[in-house]
C-alpha positions as a Markdown table, in Angstrom:
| # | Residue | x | y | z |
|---|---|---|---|---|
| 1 | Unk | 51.1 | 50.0 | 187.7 |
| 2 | Unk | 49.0 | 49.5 | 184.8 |
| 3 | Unk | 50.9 | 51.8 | 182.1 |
| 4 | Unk | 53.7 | 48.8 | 182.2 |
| 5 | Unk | 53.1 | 46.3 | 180.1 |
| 6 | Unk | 55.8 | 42.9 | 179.4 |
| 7 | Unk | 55.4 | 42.3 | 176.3 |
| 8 | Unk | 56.2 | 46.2 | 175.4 |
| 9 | Unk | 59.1 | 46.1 | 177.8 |
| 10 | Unk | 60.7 | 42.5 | 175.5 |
| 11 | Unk | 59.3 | 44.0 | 171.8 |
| 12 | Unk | 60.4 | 47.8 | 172.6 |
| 13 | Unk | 57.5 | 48.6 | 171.9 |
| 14 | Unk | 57.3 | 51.7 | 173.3 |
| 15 | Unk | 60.6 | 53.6 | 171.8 |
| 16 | Unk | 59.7 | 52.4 | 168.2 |
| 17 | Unk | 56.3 | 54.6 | 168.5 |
| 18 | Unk | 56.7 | 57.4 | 166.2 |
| 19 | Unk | 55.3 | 60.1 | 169.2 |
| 20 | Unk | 58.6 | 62.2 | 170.5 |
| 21 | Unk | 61.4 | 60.4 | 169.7 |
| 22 | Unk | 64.0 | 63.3 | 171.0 |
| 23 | Unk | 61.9 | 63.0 | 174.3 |
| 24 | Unk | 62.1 | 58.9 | 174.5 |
| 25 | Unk | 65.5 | 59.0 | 174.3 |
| 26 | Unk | 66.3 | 61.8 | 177.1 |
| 27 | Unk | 64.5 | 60.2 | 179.4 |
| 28 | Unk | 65.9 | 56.5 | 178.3 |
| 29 | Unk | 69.7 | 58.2 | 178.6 |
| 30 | Unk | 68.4 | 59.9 | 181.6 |
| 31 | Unk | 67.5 | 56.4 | 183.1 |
| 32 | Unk | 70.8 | 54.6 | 181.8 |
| 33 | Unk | 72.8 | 57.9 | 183.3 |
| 34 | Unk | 71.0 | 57.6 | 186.7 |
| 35 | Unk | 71.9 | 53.8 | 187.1 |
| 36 | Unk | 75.5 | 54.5 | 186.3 |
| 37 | Unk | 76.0 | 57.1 | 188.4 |
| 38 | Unk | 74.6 | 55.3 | 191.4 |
| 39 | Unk | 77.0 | 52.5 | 190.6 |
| 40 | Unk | 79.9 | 55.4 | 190.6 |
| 41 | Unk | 78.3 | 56.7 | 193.5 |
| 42 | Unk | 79.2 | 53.7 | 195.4 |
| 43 | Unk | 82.7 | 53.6 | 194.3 |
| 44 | Unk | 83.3 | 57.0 | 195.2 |
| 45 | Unk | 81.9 | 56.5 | 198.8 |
| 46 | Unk | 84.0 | 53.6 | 199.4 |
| 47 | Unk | 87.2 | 56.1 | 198.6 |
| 48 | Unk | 86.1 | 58.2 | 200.6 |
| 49 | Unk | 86.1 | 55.5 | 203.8 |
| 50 | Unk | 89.8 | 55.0 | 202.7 |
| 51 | Unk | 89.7 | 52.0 | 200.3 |
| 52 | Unk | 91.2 | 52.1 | 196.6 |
| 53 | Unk | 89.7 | 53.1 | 193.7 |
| 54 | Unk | 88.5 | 49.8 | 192.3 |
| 55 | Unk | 86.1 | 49.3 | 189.9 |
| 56 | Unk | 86.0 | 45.6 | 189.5 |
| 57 | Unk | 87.4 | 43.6 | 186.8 |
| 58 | Unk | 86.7 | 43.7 | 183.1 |
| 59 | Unk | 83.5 | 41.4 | 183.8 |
| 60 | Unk | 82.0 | 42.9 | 186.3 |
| 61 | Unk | 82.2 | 46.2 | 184.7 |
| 62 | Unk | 80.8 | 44.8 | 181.2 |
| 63 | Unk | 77.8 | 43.0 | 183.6 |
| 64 | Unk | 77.3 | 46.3 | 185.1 |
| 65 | Unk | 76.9 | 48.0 | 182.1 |
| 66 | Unk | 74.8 | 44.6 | 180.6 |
| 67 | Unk | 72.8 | 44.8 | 183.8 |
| 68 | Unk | 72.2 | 48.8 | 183.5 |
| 69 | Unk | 70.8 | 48.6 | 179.7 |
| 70 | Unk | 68.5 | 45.9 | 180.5 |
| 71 | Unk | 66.9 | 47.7 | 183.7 |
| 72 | Unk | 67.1 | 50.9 | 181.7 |
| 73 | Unk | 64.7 | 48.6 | 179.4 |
| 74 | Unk | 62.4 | 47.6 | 181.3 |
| 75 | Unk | 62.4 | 50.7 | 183.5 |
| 76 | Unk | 61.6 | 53.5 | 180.2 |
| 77 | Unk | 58.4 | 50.7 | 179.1 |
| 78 | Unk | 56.3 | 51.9 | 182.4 |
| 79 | Unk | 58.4 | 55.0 | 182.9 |
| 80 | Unk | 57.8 | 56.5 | 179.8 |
| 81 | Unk | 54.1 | 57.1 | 180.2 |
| 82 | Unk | 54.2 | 59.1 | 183.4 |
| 83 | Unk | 57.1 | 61.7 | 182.2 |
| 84 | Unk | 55.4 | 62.6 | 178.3 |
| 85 | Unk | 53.8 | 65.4 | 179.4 |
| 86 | Unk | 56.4 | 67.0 | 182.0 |
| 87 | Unk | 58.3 | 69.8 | 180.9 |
| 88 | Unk | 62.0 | 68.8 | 178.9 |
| 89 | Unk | 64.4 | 70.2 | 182.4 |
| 90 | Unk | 62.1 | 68.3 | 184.8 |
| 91 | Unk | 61.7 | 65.3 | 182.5 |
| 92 | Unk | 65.5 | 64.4 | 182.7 |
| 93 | Unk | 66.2 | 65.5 | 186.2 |
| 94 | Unk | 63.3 | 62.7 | 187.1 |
| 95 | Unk | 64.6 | 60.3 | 185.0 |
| 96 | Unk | 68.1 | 60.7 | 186.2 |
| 97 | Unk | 66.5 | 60.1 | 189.9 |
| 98 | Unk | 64.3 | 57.3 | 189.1 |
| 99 | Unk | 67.4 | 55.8 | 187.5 |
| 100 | Unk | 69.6 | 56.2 | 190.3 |
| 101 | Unk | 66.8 | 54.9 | 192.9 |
| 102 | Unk | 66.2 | 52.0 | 190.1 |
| 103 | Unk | 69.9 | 50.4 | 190.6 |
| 104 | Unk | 69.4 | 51.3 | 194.5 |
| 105 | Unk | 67.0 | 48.6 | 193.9 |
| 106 | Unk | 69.0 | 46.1 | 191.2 |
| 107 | Unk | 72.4 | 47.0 | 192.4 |
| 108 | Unk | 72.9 | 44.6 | 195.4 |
| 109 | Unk | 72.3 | 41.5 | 193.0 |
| 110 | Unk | 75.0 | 42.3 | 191.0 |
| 111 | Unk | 77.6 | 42.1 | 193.5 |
């Protein structure tokens, strides 16, 4: 995994690069979307096993969120190298899907 690097990941390096800005932030949204909806994804299958709609209290919902951005962070520094060059459909529909299988990952330590 050499394309991430930390200290681009803390500094931001990466999205304050003047390459394709329109591009950074698809896939960075497309990331951050992916994460939430795996979150919602969870909810939605517990409705479906009979239990309430319940999304948690005001702070777990605001560490969700907190959580999200800061994996979406780190995730775009040493994502954003290997999806530059895809086509614009295929770039988000990958970054949606490595978002989703990102909080696969970070979701069970936030509960």
């Amino acid at each position: 995994m050499k394309s991430f690097s930390f200290n681009d990941a803390i500094r931001f390096r990466l999205a304050t690069q003047q390459e394709d800005n329109r591009a950074k932030v698809q896939v960075f949204f497309g990331v951050f979307a992916g994460v939430l909806l795996r979150w919602l994804y969870g909810i939605v299958v517990d409705v479906v096993k009979g239990n309430p709609w319940n999304f948690g209290n005001w702070s777990i919902i605001i560490a969700r969120l907190v959580i999200a951005l800061i994996s979406t962070v780190f995730v775009f520094s040493g994502y954003w190298g290997k999806v530059k060059d895809q086509p614009l459909g295929m770039r988000f529909l990958n970054s949606l899907v490595y978002g989703f299988s990102i909080d696969a990952l970070v979701g069970p330590w936030t509960y």
